[in-house]
N, C-alpha and C positions, 0 to 999 in steps of 0.2 A: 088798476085792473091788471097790470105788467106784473105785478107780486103776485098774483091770485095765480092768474097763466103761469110762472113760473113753480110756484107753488103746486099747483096739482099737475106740471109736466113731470117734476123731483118725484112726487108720489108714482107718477107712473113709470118711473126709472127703477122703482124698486120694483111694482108688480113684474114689468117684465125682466129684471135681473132673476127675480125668484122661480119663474117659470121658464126663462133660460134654463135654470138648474134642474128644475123637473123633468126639460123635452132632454135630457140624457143625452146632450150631443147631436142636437134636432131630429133623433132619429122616432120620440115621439109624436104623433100629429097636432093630436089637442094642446100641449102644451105650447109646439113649436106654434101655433097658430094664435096663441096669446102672445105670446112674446112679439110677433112680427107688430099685432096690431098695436100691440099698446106703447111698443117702442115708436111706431109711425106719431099714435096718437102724440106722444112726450118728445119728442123732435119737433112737432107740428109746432104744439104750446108753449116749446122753446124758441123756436121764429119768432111767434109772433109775441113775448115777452122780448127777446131783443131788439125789438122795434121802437123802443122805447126808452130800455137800458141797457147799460156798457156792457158790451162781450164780457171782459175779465168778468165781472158781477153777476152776471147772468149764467155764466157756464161753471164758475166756481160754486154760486149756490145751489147751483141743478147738480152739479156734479156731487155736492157735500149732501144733501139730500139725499140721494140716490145711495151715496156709500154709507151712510149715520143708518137711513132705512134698512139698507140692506143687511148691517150688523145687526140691528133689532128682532129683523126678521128670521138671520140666520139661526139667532139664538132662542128668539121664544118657537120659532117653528120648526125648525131643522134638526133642534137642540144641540147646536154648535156651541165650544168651550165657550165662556165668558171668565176673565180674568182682570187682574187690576191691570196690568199693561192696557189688554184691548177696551177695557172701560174707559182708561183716562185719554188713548187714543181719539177714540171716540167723542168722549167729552171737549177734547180741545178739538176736532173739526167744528162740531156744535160751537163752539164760541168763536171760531173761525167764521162761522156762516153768520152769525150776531153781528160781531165788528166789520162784518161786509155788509149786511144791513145797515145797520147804522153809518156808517159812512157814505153811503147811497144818496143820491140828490132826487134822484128819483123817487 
């Protein structure tokens, strides 16, 4: 259940990275008001996925989640460059976050 909680905390590391971008410097409301909640929500589901697994494990894969999502997002939504650098970047967090899975005892 600690994978699942960590897993849709990552996810909500991206929504509200995204809408970060939106509230313009929080000076928008709607967005700034996404961002607050959904960062609370993705802190919350990172607690309580630590409760169970290791700091490093837990904050590296919310953390790599958050960054992977957030290139994804930047680029099909934002239409941010995509290049081979920032692909293979990319690519190696992603397998970062694999071999941090897989080495997990949890």
């Amino acid at each position: 259940m600690a994978w699942i909680f960590l897993f849709v905390a990552g996810l909500l590391e991206v929504v509200w990275a995204f809408y970060m971008k939106q509230s313009n410097g929080f000076t928008r409301v709607l967005p700034t008001a996404i961002t607050l909640i959904t960062m609370l929500a993705s802190f919350g589901l990172l607690s309580v996925a630590m409760k169970t697994l290791p700091l490093g494990t837990a904050y590296t894969v919310w953390t790599g989640i958050g960054a992977v999502g957030a290139f994804i997002v930047g680029i099909a939504v934002l239409g941010e460059p995509m290049n081979a650098m920032r692909l293979l970047a990319a690519m190696l967090i992603l397998a970062g976050l694999i071999l941090m899975k897989l080495s997990s005892t949890h």
